[in-house]
N, C-alpha and C positions, 0 to 999 in steps of 0.2 A: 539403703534408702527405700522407703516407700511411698509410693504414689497420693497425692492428697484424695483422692477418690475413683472409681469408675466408671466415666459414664453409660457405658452399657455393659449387663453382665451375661449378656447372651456370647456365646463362643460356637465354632465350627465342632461340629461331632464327632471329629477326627482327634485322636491322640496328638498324632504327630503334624496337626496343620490344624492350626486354630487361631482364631482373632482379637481382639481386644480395643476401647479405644479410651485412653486413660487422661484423667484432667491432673494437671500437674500446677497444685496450687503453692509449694514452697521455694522459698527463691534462692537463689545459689547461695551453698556451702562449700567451699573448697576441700572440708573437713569432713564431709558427710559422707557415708560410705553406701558405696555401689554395690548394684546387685547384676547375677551374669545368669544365664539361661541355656541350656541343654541344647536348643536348640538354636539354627538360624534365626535372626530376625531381622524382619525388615520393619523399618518406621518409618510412618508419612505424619510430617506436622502439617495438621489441618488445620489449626487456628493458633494464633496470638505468637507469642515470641518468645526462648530466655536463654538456655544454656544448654550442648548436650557434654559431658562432662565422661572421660575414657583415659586407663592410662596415665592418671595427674595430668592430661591435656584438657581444654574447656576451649571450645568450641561454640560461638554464635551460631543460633538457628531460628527459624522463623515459617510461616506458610510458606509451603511450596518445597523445602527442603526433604530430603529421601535421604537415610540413613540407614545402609545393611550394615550387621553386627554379626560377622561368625559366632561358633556356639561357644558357651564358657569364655566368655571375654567381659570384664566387670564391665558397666557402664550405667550413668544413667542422667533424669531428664529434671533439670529444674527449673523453676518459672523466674521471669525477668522482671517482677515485682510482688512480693509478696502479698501489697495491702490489695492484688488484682488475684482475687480468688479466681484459679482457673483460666488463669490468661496464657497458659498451653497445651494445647490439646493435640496428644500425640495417637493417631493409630496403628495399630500395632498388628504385624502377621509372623506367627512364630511355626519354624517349620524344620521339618529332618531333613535334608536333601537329598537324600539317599531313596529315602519313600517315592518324593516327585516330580526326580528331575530324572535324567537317563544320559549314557553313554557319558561325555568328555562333560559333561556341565554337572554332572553329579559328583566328578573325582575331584579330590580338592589338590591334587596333584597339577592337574592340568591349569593351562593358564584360560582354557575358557570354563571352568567352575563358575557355576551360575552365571553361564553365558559370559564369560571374562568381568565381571565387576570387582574381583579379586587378582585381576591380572599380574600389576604391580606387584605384587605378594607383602598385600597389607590386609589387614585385618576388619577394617570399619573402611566403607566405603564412603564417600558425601557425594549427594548432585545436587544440583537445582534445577526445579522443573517450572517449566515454562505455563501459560494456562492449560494450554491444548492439554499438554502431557499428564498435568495434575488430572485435567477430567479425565481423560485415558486410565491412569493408574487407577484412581476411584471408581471408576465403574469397571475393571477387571476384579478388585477387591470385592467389590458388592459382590460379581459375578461367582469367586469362589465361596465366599460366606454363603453364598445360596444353596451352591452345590453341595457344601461339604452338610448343610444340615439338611436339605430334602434326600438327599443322597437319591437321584431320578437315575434311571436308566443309564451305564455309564459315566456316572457323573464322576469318578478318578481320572479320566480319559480330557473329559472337560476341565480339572481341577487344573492338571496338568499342560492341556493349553493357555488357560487363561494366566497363570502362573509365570509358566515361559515367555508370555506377549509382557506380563509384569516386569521381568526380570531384564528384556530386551531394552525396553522404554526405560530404564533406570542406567541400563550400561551406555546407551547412548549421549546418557548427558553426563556420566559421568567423564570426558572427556573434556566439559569446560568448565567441570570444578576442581576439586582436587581431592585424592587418595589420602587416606591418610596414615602415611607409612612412617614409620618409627623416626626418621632420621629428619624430619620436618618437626621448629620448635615451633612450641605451642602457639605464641603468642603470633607470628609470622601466618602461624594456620590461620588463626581466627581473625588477620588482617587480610589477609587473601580471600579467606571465605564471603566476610564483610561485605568487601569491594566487588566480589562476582556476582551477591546479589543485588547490591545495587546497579551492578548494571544488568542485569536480568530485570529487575524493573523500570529500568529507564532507559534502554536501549534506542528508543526511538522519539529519543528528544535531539535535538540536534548538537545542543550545549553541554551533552555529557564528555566532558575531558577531563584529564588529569588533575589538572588544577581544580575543577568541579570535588572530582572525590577526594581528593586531599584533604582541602579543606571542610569535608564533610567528616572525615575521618580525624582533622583536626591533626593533621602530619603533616609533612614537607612531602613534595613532589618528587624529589630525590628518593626518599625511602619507600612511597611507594613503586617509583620506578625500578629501583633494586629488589625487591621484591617480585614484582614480576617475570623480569629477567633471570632471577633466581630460581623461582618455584614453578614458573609456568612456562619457563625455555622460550618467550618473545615480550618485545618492546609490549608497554601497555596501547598503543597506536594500534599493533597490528592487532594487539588480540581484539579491541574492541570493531577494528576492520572485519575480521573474519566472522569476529560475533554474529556482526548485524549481518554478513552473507550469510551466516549458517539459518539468522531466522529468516531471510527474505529465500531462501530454497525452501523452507520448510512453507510459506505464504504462496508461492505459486507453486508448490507440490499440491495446498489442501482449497484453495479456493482461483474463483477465474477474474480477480483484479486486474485492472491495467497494471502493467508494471509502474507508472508514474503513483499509482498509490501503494504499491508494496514498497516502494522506494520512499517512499513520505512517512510511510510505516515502522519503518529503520532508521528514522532520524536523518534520511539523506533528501536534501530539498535538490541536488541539482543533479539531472539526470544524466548528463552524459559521462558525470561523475562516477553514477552508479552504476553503468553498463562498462565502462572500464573498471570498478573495480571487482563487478560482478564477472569479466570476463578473464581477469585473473585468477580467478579465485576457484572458476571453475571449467573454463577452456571453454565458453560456450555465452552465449547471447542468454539472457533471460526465456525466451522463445524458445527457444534450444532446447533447456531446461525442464522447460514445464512440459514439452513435448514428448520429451523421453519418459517422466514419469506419473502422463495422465495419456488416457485413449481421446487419441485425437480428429479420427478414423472419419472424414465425410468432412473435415473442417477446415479452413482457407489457411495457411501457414503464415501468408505475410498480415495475418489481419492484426496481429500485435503491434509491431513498429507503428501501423499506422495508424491506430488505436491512441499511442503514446505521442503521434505526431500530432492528434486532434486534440490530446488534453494540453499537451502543450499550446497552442494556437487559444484555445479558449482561458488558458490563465494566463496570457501574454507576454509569456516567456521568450524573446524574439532569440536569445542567442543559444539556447535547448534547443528550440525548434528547428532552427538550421541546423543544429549539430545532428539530430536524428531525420529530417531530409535528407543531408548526407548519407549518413548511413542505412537510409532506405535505398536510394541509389544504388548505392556501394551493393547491396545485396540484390539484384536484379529486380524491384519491383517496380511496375511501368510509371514513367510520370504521369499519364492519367491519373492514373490510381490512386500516387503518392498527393496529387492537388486535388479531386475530389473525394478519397475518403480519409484524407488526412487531413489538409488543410481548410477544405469547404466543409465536412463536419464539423469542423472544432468550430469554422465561424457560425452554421445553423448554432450547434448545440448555445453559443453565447447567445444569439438573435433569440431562442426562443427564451432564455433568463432576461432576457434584458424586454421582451414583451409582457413577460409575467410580472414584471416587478423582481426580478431576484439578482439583475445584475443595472449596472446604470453607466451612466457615458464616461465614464473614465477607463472604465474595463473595456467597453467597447473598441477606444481608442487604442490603449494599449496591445488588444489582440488584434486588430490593424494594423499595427507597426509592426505586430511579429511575422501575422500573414505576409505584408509586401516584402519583408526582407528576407523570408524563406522565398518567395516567389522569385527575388532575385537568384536563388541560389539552384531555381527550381529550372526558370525560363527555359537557356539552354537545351535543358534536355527533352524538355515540350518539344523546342521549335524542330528541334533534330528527330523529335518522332511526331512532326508535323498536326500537332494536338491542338485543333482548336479552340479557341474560348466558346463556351455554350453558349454567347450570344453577345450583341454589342448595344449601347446605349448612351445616348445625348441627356447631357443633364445639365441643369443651369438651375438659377433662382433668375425671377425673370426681371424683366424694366422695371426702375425704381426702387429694387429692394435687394440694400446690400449686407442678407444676411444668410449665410454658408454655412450656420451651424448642423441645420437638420438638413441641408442638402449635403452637407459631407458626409454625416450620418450615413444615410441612405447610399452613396455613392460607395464606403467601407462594407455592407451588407451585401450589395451586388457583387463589388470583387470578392467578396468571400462565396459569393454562389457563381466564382467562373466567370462575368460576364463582364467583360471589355466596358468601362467606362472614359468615356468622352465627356471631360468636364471643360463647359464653358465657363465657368467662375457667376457670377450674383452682375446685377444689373445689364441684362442678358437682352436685346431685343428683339422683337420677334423675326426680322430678315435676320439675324445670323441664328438666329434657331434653324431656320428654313435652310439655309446657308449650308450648315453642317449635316444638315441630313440626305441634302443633295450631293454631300461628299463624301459624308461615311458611311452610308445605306445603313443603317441602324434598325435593330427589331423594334426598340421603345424610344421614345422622347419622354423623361423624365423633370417636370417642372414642380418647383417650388414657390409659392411665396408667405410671406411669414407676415405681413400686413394687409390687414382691410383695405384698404388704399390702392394696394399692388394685385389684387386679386383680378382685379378686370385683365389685367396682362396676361394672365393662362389662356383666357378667351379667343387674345387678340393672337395669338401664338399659333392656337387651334386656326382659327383664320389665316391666317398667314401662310400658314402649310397647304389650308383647302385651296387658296389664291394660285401657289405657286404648283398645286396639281400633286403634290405630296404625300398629301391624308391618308390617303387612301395604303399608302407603303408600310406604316408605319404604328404602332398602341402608345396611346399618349394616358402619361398617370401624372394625377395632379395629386399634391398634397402639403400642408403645411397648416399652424393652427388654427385660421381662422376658417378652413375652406372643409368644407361639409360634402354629405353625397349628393345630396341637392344638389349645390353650387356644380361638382361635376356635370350630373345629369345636364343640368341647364344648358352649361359652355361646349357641351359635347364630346366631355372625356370620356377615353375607355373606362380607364379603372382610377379609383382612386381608394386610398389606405391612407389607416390615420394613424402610421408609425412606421421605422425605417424598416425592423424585420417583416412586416406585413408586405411591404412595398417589395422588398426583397423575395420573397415567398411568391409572390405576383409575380414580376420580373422573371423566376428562373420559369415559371409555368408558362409564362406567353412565348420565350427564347425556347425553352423545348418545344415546343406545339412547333414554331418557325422550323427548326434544326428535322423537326419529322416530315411535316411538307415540304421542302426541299429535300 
């Protein structure tokens, strides 16, 4: 069989280690006869898709697949449509191993020959490579095609690293494809193969199951379940469980995500789902993990869990979020800690979307429901390490106006920044304003009113408090949509904000200022 053309006809200088990357425009013949080569070869398909064809066996392939072929073994590459001139494009590194490998990975005796990708004692290898890995593999390829034609200052020495990091990054994944050793029928192979790449490209959807690829492959669920259980020694459950551990170690090995989005990354939406199956899989917390194999050296340990407890809290996940409260407990971090850089982040991080425009009152609400009921699970171990609230607050919508929309608002912001709300409910008058603050000595009075009509009631409130000798204890913030700074200024409020995280932001600033003087 010959190649329908070459895309580039530059090659490495070297006899025995040289390049190629060839467009394979004819589409499979079952009949057509194979050609074999002298030496090693490694193949990376870089573009399009069709057949690699070894052995009377035929074999699906596509981007991303790595195919070693020991030496003198016929084989070869045909395209998966013929009237698609060049629709696969295979690159090609042909090589002696003898020349560039050394000790146990040069002997084809050994079982780590070329780094064990021959272990099995088969002849053609298959992986599938991941993006990372693809980039990886293609810029060590560049990296020897460079060396072998400038031939710099030791560049055998270089030829020879970059080659060995090649061969590693291929033996690695050859683990979640398959060998392809004599006693595997063909057709089985290239149903296996199939179904790995599909899930290598859709691993982190959530709806990838069985029945998903069945019916993609246009099989019963049975046969590819026997298959699996066959060729790959576990249920197709577990393999696609372990899958998505293997790429979410590889995710918090190469970058610093919260865990809630490498676990979003993997198709897993519920996290305490993926800390349990992450902690089977590999004896160790996500955190654990990533700390063993990044330099972590100056940096806070528990600041993950509670990372995952704030994004939880801000997509208002109420029953995630207790389950990893929990488990921040369980792990000795202080409930301070766990309420404000767990759960009082997650409520800023919503308050400041939900000011910008990027999040709106139903999300609000719903990460208030998840906040209080972690707080439930939280209280306890506050009160047992006697943690006070940053600060306490009266709030009401006042006489005449029975609407609690934006005062509940505003009342969910403050508990998410810690602070003790004292809610009198809407139609509120100004002696039990005064009332209650003569009884819960409060940093702030927080009034609302939502009608032009009602707005003189903040005034009379303010008064109320100067009457009863009060005022002076106390930062009163007015706000609601008719009520302007003007209008403040006038009645003699401290502060006034024209939205609940504003109000919120204000609040924890006058409750600290209090908590320092004291």
């Amino acid at each position: 069989m010959r190649p329908s053309r070459y895309a580039d006809g530059e090659k490495g200088l070297s006899d025995t280690l040289y390049q190629e990357t060839t467009v394979f425009g004819t589409a499979y013949d079952p009949a057509a006869g194979l050609s074999s080569s002298p030496l090693t070869e490694i193949d990376m398909v870089v573009k399009g898709s069709g057949v690699h064809r070894f052995f009377g066996q035929s074999v699906p392939c596509a981007e991303g697949d790595v195919c070693i072929v020991q030496e003198n073994v016929p084989h070869g590459f045909f395209a998966a449509d013929e009237k698609k001139d060049g629709s696969l494009t295979v690159r090609r590194l042909f090589l002696r191993v003898p020349d560039w490998l050394e000790g146990d990975a040069a002997s084809p005796e050994n079982p780590s020959y070329c780094f064990g990708v021959f272990k099995d004692g088969s002849t053609i290898a298959c992986a599938l490579l991941n993006q990372n890995d693809r980039a990886e593999t293609t810029a060590l390829a560049d990296r020897i095609l460079e060396e072998t034609q400038a031939k710099r200052y030791e560049w055998k020495k270089a030829v020879r690293a970059s080659l060995s990091l090649l061969l590693i990054t291929v033996s690695r994944c050859i683990r979640s494809a398959l060998q392809t050793t004599s006693d595997t029928p063909p057709k089985d192979r290239g149903i296996i193969l199939s179904v790995l790449r599909t899930v290598d490209e859709h691993f982190g959807e959530t709806d990838l199951t069985l029945e998903r690829i069945a019916a993609a492959h246009y099989m019963s669920t049975s046969v590819i379940s026997r298959l699996f259980g066959q060729y790959m020694g576990q249920p197709f459950s577990e393999f696609i469980r372990n899958y998505r551990m293997d790429q979410a170690c590889r995710m918090l090995r190469e970058n610093d995500e919260p865990v809630s989005a490498v676990a979003r990354r993997c198709g897993i939406r519920d996290i305490p789902s993926f800390y349990r199956a992450f902690g089977g899989y590999t004896d160790m917390t996500p955190g654990q993990y990533r700390r063993q194999y990044k330099d972590v050296s100056g940096t806070d340990r528990t600041k993950e869990p509670l990372d995952a407890v704030a994004s939880m809290v801000e997509a208002g996940k109420a029953k995630d979020v207790t389950v990893l409260v929990t488990e921040a407990l369980e792990k000795g971090i202080e409930p301070a800690r766990v309420m404000n850089e767990g759960l009082v982040a997650g409520m800023t991080r919503l308050g400041e979307k939900f000011r910008n425009g990027e999040a709106f009152v139903p999300e609000v609400l719903m990460a208030s429901r998840a906040m209080n009921v972690a707080l439930s699970v939280l209280r306890p171990a506050l009160q047992r390490d006697c943690v006070q609230p940053l600060g306490r607050a009266v709030i009401c919508t006042v006489k005449g106006d029975m609407h609690d929309i934006g005062k509940n608002m505003v009342r969910m912001m403050l508990e998410g920044k810690g602070i003790e709300c004292i809610d009198l409910g809407v139609d509120v008058s100004p002696a039990s304003v005064a009332e209650a603050v003569r009884t819960h000595e409060p940093d702030l009075v927080c009034l609302s009113s939502l009608l032009t009509t009602t707005m003189p009631g903040l005034g009379d409130v303010i008064c109320a408090l100067r009457e009863s000798g009060l005022r002076d204890r106390v930062t009163v913030m007015v706000g609601g949509a008719p009520v302007t700074q003007a209008f403040a200024d006038e009645i003699g409020a401290d502060i006034y904000t024209k939205d609940a995280s504003s109000a919120a932001e204000a609040a924890a600033l006058v409750c600290a200022a209090n908590r320092r003087d004291k």
